[in-house]
Wavefront OBJ file of the C-alpha trace (Angstrom):
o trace
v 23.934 11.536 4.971
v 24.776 14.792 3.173
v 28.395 15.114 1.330
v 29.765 17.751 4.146
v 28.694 14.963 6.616
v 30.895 15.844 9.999
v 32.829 12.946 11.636
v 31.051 12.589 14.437
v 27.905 12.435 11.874
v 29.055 9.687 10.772
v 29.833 7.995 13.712
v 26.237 8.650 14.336
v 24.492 6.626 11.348
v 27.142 4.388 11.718
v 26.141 3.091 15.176
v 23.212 3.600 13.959
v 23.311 1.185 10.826
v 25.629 -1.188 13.181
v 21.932 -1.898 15.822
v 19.682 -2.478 12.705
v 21.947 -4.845 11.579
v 21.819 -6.451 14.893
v 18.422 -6.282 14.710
v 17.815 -7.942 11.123
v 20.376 -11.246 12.023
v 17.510 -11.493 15.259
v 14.585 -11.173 13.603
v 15.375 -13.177 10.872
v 16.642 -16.299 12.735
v 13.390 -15.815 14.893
v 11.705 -15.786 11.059
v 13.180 -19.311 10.350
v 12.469 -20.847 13.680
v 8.750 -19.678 13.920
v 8.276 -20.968 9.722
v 10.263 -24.116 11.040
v 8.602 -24.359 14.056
v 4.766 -23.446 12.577
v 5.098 -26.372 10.399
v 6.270 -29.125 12.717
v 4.196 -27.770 15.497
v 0.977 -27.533 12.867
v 0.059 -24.137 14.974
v -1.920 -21.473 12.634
v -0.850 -19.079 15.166
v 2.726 -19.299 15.204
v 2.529 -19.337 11.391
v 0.512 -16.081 11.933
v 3.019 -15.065 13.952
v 5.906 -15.551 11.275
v 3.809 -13.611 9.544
v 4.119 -10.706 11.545
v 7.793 -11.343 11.759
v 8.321 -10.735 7.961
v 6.765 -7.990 8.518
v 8.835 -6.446 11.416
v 11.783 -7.946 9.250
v 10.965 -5.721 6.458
v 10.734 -2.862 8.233
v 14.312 -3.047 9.819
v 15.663 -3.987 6.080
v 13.781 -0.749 5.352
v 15.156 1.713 7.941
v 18.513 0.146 7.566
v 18.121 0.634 3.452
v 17.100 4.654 3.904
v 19.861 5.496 5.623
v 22.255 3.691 3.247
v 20.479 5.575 0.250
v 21.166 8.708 2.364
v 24.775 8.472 1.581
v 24.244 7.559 -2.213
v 24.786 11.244 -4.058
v 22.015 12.466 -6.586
v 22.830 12.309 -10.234
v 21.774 14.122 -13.613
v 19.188 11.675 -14.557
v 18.020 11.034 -10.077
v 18.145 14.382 -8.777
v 16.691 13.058 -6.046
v 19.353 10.310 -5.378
v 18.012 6.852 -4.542
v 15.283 8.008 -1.937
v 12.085 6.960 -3.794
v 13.046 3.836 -4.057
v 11.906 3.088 -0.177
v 8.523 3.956 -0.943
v 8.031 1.769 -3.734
v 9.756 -1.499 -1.473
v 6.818 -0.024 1.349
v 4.411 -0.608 -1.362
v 5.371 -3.684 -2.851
v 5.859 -4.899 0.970
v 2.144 -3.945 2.288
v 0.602 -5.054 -0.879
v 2.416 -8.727 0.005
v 1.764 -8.892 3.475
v -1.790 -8.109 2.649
v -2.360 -11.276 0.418
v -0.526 -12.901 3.501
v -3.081 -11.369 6.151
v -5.972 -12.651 3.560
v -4.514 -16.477 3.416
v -3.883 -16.540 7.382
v -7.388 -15.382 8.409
v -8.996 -17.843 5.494
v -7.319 -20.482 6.965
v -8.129 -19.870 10.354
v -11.402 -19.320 9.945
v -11.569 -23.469 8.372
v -9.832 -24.073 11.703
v -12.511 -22.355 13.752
v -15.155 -24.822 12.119
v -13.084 -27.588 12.481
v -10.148 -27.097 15.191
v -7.071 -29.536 14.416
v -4.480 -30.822 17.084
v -1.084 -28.500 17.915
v 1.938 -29.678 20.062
v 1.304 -27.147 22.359
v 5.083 -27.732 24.266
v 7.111 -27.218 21.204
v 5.000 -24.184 20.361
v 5.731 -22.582 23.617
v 9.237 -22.928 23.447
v 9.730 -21.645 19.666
v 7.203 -18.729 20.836
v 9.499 -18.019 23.800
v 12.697 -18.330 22.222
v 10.700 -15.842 19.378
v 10.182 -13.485 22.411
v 13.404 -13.315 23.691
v 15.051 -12.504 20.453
v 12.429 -9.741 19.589
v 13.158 -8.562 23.596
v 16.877 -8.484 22.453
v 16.245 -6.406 19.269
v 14.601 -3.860 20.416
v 16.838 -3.491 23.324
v 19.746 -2.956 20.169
v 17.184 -0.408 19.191
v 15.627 1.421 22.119
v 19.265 3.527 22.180
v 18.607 5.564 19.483
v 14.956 5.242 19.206
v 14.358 8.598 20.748
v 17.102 10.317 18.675
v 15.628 8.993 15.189
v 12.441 8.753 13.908
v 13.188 5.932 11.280
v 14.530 3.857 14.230
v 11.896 4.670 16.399
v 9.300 3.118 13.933
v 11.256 -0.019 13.740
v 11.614 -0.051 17.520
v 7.960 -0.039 17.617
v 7.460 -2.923 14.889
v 9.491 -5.389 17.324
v 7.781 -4.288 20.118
v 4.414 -5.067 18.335
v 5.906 -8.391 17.734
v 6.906 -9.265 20.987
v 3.458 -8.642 22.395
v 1.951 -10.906 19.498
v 4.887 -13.587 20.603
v 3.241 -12.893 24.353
v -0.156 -14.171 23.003
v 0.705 -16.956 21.349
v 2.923 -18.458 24.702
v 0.054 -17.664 26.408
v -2.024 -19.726 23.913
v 0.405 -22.619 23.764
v -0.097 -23.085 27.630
v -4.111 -22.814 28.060
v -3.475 -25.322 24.954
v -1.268 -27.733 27.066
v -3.220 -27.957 30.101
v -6.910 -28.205 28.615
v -6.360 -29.390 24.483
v -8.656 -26.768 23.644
v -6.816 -26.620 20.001
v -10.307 -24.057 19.010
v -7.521 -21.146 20.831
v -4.969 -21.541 18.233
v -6.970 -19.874 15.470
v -8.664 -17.848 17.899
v -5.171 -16.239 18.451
v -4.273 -16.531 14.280
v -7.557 -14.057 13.720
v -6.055 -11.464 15.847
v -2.511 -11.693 14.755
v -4.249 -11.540 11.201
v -6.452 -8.627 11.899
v -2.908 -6.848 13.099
v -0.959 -7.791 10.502
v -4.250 -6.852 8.253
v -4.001 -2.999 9.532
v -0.955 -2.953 9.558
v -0.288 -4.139 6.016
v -3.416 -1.875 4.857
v -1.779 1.377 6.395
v 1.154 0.657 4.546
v -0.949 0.229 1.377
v -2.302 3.668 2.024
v 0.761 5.728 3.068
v 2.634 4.493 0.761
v 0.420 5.299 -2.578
v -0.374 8.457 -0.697
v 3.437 9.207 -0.865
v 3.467 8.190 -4.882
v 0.793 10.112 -5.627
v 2.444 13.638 -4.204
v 0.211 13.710 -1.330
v 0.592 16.527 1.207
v 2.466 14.663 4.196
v -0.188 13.042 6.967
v -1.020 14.946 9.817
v 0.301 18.500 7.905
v -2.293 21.214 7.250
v -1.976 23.297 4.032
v -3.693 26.350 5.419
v -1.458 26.032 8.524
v 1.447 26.365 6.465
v 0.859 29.014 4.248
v -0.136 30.909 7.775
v 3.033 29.821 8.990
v 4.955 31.006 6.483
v 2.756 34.235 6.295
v 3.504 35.303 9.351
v 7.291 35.289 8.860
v 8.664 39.087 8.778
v 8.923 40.611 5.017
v 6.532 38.158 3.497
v 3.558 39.682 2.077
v 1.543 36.260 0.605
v 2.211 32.989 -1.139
v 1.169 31.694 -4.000
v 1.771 28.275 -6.657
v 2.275 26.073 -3.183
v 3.129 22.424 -3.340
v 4.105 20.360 -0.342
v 4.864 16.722 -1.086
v 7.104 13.951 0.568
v 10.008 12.260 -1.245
v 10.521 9.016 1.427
v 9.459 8.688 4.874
v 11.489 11.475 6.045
v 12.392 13.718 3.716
v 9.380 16.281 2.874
v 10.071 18.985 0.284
v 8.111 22.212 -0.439
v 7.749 24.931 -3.529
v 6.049 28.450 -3.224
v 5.487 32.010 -4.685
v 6.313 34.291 -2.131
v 5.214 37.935 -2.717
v 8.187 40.210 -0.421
v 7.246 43.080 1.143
v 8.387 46.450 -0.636
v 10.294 47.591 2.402
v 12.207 44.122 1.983
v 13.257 43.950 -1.583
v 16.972 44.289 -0.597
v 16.268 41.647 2.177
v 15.231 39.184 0.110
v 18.492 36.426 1.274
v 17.282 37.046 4.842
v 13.577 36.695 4.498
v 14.352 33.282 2.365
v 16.018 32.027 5.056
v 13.776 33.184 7.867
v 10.742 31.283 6.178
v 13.397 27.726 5.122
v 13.958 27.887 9.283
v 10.205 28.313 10.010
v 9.387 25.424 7.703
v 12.548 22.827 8.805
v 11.986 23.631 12.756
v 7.468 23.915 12.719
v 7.216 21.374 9.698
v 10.476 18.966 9.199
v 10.647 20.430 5.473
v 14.330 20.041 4.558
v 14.226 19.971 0.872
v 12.653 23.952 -0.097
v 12.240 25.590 -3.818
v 11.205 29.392 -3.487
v 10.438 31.868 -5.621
v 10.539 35.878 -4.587
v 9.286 39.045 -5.610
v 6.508 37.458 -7.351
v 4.777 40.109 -8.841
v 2.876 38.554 -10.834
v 1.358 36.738 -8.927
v -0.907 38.594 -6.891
v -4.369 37.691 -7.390
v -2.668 33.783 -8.070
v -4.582 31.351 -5.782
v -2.646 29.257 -3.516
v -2.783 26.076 -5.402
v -1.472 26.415 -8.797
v -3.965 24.061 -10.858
v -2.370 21.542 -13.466
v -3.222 20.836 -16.488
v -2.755 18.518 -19.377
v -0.744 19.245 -22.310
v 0.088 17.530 -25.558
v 3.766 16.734 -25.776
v 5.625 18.524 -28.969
v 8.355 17.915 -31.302
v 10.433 19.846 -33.140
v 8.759 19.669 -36.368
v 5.067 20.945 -34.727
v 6.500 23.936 -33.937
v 6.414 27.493 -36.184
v 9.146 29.004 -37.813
v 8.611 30.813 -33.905
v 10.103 28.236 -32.199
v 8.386 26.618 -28.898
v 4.399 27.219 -28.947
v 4.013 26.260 -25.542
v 2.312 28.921 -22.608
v 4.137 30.234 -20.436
v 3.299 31.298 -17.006
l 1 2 3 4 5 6 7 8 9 10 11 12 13 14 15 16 17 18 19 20 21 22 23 24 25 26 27 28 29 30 31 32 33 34 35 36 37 38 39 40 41 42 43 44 45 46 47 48 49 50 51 52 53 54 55 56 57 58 59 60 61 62 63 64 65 66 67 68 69 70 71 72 73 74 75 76 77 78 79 80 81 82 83 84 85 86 87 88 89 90 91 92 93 94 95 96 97 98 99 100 101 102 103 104 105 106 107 108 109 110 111 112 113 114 115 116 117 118 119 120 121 122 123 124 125 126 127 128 129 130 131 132 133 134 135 136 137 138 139 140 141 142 143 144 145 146 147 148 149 150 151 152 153 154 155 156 157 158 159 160 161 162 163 164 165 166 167 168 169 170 171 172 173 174 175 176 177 178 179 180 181 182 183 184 185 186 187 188 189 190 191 192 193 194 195 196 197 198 199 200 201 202 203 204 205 206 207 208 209 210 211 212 213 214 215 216 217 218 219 220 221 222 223 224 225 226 227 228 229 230 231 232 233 234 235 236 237 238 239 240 241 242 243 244 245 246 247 248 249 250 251 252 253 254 255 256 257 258 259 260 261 262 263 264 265 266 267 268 269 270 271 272 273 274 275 276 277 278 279 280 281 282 283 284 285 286 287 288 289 290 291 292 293 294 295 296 297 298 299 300 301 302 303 304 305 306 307 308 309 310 311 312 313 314 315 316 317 318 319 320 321 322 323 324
């Protein structure tokens, strides 16, 4: 939420924040009874399912989180406010729920070689009641989760939930009717395997983020093309595209203006910030004109190593360092 944010802005991430809220109290009692519930019940798959449910659980404290560190203003020392911080709690989050994916398919592969008994009417009820709250959720959810790509995602985590709660009912009544307990950790290997994935894309999206990765699914080449094409714009040059959180992607360029455009330079600026905020969702741009210089500069400015200096290396000249 920027500083100038309008009222009905506001209003906006309020309602907004007010549903993932809703959400979290849901999804977090259905945590407690499915733990509870796993335990008394001694079912591998509604444990599994928990499982899952931390992870959904996470996600909403995410998406709730970002848009509270939306409001928080940048400082001198975080000139990039407070964002960053949701990629590291992605990181930390996968690399936890990974361990958990690990322990819950170890363990259900000892139950596949030797199955163990499950009260299969008390695990249908605590999977039902686990059901109807995720149903509930996302129906807090579904509202904005076409206007909102950070609710959308969480939308979709409860949804994925629900459908795992639909397997393990399912399981708890072919369990009640024939005691074949072997379907219990039949159903905890493919809640695992999900909750493997899903933990493992996490993994990888969010290191790819820490690492100043070019945003998934976003060509380079495209780009530059894209920002070629736009009227007064002769080349770029020194290019960097990286993401700051899940949705906030920020870009930095060379541009070389045309000579019939040097007094144009305003309006060709913000010709090529609209091309890359409506074809590429980059809100957050740093560019450079009437680069000169730069005109047999590749595209990728390469990045090198350099000692750090103090005060006392340097000549009676001052700073030794290159400039370019």
């Amino acid at each position: 939420m920027s500083k100038g944010a309008t009222e009905e802005e506001l209003r906006f991430d309020g309602s907004i924040a007010g549903r993932l809220a809703w959400a979290i109290l849901l999804t977090a009692l259905t945590l407690l009874a499915e733990i509870a519930g796993g335990i008394w019940t001694n079912s591998l798959a509604l444990l599994s399912d928990a499982a899952h449910v931390f992870l959904d659980l996470f996600a909403l404290i995410l998406s709730l989180v970002a848009i509270r560190l939306a409001s928080h203003p940048v400082s001198d020392t975080r000139t990039f406010g407070w964002h960053r911080t949701e990629v590291f709690a992605s990181f930390v989050n996968g690399a936890t729920v990974f361990i958990m994916a690990v322990v819950i398919l170890y363990e259900a592969a000892g139950r596949l070689a030797a199955p163990e008994p499950v009260k299969s009417l008390p695990l249908f009820i605590i999977a039902a009641v686990g059901l109807v709250s995720n149903l509930l959720a996302a129906s807090a959810l579904h509202r904005h989760s076409h206007d909102d790509l950070n609710v959308r995602s969480a939308f979709l985590h409860v949804m994925g939930d629900a459908a795992a709660s639909v397997g393990v009912i399912v399981g708890g009544v072919v369990i009640y009717y024939t005691n074949w307990y072997l379907l219990d950790a039949v159903i905890s290997v493919g809640i695992g395997v999900v909750i493997f994935r899903g933990a493992w894309g996490i993994l990888l999206s969010s290191v790819h983020i820490l690492l100043e990765g070019v945003p998934r699914g976003m060509s380079t080449a495209a780009v530059v093309e894209s920002i070629r094409d736009v009227q007064g714009v002769s080349d770029v040059h020194h290019l960097n595209i990286w993401t700051i959180c899940s949705h906030i992607q920020a870009l930095s360029a060379h541009l070389d203006i045309a000579p019939e455009f040097r007094g144009r330079q305003g309006e060709v600026l913000r010709a090529v910030e609209e091309r890359l905020l409506t074809g590429y969702h980059i809100s957050h741009t740093t560019l450079q004109v009437d680069c000169t210089l730069c005109q047999e500069a590749p595209v990728i400015k390469p990045l090198r190593h350099r000692p750090r200096t103090t005060a006392h290396d340097h000549g009676p000249g001052g700073c030794n360092h290159d400039h370019h």
